[in-house]
Residue frames as qw, qx, qy, qz and C-alpha x, y, z in Angstrom:
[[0.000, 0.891, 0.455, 0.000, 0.00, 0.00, 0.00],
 [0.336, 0.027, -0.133, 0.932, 1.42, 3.62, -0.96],
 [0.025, -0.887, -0.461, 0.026, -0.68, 6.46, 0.18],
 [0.373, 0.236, 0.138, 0.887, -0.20, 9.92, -0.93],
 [0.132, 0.767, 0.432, -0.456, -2.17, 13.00, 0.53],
 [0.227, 0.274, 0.390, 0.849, -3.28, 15.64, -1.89],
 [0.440, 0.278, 0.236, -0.821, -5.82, 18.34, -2.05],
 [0.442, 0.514, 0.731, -0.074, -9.01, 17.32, -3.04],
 [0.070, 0.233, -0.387, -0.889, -10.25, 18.00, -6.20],
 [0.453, 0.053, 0.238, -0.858, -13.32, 18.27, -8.01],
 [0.440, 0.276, -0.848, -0.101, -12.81, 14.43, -9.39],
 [0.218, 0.132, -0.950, 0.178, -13.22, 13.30, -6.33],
 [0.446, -0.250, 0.168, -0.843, -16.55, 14.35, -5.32],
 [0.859, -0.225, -0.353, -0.295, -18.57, 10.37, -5.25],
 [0.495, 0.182, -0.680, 0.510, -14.91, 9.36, -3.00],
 [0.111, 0.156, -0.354, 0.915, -15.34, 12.23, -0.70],
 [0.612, -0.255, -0.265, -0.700, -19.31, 11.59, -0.35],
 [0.822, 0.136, -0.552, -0.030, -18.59, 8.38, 0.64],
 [0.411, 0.090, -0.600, 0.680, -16.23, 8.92, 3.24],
 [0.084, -0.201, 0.347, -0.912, -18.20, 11.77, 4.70],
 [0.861, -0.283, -0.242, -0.347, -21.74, 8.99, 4.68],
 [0.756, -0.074, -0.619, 0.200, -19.30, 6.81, 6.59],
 [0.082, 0.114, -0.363, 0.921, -18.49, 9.72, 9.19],
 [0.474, -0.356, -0.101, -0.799, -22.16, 10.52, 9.33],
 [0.746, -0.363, -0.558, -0.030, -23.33, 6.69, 10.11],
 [0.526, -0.187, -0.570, 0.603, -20.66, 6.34, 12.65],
 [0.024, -0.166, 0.273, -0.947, -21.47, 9.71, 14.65],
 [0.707, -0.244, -0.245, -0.617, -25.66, 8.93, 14.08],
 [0.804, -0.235, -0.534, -0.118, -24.68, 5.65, 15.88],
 [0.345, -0.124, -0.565, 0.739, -21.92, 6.85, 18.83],
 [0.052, -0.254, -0.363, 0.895, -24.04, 10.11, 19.53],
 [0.050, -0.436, -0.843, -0.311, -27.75, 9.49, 18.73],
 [0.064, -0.909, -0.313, 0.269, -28.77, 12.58, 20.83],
 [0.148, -0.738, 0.045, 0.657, -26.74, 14.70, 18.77],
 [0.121, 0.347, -0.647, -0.668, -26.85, 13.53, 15.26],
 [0.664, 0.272, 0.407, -0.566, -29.45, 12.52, 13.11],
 [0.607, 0.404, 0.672, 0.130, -30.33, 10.33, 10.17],
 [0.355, 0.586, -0.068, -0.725, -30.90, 12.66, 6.75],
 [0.839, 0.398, 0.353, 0.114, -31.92, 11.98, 3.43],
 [0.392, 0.911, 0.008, 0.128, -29.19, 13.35, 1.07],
 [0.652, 0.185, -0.331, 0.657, -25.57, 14.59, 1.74],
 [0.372, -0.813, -0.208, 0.396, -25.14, 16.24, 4.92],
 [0.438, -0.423, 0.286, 0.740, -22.44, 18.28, 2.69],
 [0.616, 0.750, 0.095, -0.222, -23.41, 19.61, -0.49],
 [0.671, 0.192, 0.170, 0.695, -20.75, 19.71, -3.62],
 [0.142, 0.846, 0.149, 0.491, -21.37, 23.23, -3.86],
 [0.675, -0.726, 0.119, -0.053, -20.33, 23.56, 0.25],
 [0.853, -0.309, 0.265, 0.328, -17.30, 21.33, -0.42],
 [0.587, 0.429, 0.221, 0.650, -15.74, 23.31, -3.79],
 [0.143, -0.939, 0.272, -0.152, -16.18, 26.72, -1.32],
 [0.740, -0.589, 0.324, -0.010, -13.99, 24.83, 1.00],
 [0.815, 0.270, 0.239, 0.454, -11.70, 23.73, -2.05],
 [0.273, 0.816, 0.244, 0.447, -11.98, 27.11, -3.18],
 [0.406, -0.887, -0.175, -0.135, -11.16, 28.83, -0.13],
 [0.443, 0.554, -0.598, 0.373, -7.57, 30.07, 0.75],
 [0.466, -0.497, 0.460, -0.570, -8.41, 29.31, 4.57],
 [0.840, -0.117, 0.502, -0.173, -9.82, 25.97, 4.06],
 [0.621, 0.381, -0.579, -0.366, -9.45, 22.70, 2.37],
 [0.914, -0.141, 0.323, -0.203, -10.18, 19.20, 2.38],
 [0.172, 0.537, -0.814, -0.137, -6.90, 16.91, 1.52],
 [0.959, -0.031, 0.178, -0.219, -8.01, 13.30, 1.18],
 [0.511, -0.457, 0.722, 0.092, -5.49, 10.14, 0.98],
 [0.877, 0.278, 0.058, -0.387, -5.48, 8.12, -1.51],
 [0.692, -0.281, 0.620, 0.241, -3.71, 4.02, -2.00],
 [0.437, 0.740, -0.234, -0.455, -1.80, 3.80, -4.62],
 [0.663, -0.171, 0.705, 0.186, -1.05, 0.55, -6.82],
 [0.585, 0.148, 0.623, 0.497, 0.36, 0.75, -9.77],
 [0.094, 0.251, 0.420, 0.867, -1.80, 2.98, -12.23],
 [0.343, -0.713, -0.447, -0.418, -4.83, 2.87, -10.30],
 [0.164, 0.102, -0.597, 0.778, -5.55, 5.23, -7.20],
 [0.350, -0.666, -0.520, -0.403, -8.76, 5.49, -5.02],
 [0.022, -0.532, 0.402, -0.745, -9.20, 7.82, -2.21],
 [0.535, -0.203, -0.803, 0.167, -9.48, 6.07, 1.62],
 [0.374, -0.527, -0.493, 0.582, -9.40, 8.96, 3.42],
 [0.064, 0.727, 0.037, 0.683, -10.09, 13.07, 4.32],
 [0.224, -0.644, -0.444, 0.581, -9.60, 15.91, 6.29],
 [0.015, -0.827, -0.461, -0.322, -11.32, 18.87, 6.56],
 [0.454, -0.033, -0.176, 0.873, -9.19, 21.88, 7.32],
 [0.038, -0.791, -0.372, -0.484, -11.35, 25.14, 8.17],
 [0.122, 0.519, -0.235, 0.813, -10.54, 28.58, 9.91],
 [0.359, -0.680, -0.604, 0.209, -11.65, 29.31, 13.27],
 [0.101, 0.833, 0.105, 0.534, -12.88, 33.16, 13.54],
 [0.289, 0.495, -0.277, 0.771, -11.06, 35.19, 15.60],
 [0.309, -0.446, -0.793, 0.277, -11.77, 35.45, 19.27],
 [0.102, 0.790, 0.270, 0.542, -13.95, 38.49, 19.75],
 [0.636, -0.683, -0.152, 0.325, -12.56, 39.03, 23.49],
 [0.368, 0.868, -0.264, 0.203, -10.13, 41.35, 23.43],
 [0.491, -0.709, 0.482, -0.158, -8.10, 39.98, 26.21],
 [0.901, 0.058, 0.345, 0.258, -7.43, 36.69, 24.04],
 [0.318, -0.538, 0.552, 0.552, -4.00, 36.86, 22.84],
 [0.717, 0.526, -0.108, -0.443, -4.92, 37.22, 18.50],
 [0.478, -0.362, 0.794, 0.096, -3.96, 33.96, 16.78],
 [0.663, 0.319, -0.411, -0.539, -4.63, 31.84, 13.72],
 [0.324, -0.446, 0.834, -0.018, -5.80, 29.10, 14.06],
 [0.592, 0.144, -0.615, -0.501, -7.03, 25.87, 11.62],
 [0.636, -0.223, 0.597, -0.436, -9.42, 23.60, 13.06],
 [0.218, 0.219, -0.904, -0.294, -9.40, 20.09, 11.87],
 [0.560, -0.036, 0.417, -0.715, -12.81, 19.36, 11.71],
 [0.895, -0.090, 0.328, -0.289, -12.96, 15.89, 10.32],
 [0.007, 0.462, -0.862, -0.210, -10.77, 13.10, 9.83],
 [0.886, 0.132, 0.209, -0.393, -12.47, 10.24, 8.41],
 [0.020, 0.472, -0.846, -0.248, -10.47, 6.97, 6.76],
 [0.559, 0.169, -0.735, -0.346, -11.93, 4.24, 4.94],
 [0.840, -0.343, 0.331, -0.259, -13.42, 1.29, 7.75],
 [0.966, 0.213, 0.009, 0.144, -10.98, -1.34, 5.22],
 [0.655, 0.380, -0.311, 0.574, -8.02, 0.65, 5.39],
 [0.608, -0.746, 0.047, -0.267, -8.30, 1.74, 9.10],
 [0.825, -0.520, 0.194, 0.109, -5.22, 0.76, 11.37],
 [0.797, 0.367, 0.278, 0.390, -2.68, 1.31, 8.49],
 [0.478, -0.211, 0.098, 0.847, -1.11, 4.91, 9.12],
 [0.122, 0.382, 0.465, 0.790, -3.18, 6.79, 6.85],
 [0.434, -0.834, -0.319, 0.118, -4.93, 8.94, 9.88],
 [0.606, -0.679, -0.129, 0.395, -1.99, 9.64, 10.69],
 [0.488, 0.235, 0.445, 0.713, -0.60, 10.59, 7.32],
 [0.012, -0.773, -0.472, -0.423, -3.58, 13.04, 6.68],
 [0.469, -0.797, -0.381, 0.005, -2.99, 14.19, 9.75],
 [0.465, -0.298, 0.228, 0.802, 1.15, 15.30, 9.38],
 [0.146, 0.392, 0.262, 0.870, -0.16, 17.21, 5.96],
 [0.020, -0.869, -0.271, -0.414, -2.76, 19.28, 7.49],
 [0.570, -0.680, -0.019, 0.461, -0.19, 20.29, 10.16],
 [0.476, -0.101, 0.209, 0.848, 2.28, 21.25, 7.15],
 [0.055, 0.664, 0.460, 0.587, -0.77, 22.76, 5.24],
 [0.487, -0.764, -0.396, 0.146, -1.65, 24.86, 8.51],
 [0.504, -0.614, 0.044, 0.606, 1.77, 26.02, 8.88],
 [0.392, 0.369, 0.428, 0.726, 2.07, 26.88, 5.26],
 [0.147, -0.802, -0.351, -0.460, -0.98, 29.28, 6.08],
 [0.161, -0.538, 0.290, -0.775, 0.65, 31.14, 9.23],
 [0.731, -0.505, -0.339, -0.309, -1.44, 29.15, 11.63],
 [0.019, 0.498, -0.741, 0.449, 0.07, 28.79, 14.99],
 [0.371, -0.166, 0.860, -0.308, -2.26, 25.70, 16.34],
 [0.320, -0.122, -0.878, -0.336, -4.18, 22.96, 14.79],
 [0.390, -0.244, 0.395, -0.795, -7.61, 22.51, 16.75],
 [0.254, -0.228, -0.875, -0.343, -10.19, 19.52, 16.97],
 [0.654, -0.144, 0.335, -0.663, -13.15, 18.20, 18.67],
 [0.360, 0.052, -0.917, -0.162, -13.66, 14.69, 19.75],
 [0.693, -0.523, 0.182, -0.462, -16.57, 13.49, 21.70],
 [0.575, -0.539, 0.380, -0.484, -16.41, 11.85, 24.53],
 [0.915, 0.167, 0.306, -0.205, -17.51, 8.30, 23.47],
 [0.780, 0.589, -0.193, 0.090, -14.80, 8.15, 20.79],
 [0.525, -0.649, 0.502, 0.227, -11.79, 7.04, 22.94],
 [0.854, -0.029, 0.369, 0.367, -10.30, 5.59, 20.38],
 [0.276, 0.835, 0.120, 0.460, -10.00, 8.83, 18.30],
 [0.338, -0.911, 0.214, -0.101, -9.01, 10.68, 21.61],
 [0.830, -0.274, 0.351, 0.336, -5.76, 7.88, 22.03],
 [0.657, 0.498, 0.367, 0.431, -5.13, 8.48, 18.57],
 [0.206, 0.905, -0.046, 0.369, -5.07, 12.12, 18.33],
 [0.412, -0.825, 0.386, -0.011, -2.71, 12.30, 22.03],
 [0.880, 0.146, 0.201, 0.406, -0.19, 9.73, 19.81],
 [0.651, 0.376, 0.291, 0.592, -0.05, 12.63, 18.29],
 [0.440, 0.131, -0.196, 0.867, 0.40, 15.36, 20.13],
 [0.421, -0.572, -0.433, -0.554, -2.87, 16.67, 20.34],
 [0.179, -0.309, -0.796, 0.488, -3.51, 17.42, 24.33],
 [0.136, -0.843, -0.521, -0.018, -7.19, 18.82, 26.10],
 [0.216, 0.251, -0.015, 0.943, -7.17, 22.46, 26.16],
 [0.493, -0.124, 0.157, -0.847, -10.87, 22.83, 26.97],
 [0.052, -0.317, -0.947, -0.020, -13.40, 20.44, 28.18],
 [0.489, -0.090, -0.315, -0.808, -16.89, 21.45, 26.66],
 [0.086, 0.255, 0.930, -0.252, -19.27, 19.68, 29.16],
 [0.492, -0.092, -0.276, -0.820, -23.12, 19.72, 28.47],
 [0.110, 0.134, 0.845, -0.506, -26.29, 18.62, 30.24],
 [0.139, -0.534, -0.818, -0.159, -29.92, 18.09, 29.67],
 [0.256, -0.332, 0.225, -0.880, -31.81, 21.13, 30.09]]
């Protein structure tokens, strides 16, 4: 297996569906009080070619390469976070990494982590001074993952039934 990251392009749009229906399921099934079923893409193409389009964002996706053929296994989703309006926060860029998704067949194989070294270089390309996520709770295995990699809690967002 070689895997290469690139930016997405506008080729890949049925890949990049794909991946992001497999992201939905899995979320609809870990966090059923916070995600729902839908009919349709939860993404439009029009939504994803801003986000191509956009010097802030972009979505780089993996893809295994053998021989002549490649097919894409994986994305992330790279996207600004606005400025804090406080004035007392200290001003910063920063790129949140707001989904990493990888293939359920090619899972355990590096390619998380692959995606996950470019959008650090992409980031830094852009000035950024921190990388940001969000993992719930329920996903420990995401949370291990990301603190492999350097990733530590900065904030815990707690929430409660009204």
């Amino acid at each position: 297996m070689s895997i290469h990251v690139r930016p997405a392009v506008l080729g890949d749009e049925q890949a990049l569906g794909a991946l992001f229906a497999e992201l939905d399921a899995v979320q609809c099934r870990a966090r059923p009080d916070f995600f729902r079923p839908f009919d349709g893409p939860a993404r439009t193409w029009e939504q994803v070619g801003k986000w191509l389009a956009g010097p802030d964002s972009t979505v780089l996706v993996a893809e295994d390469r053998a021989g002549d053929e490649a097919a894409v296994i994986g994305l992330a989703l790279l996207l600004p976070r606005p400025p804090s309006p406080f004035a007392g926060a200290v001003p910063s860029k920063v790129v949140v990494l707001d989904n990493l998704v990888v293939r359920a067949d090619r899972r355990d194989r590096k390619v998380g982590a692959k995606l996950v070294a470019a959008s650090m270089e992409w980031a830094r390309g852009r000035g950024a001074s921190h990388v940001e996520l969000g993992v719930h709770a329920v996903n420990r295995h995401a949370l291990r993952f990301y603190e492999r990699l350097g990733f530590n809690v900065s904030v815990h967002w707690m929430s409660r039934a009204a």
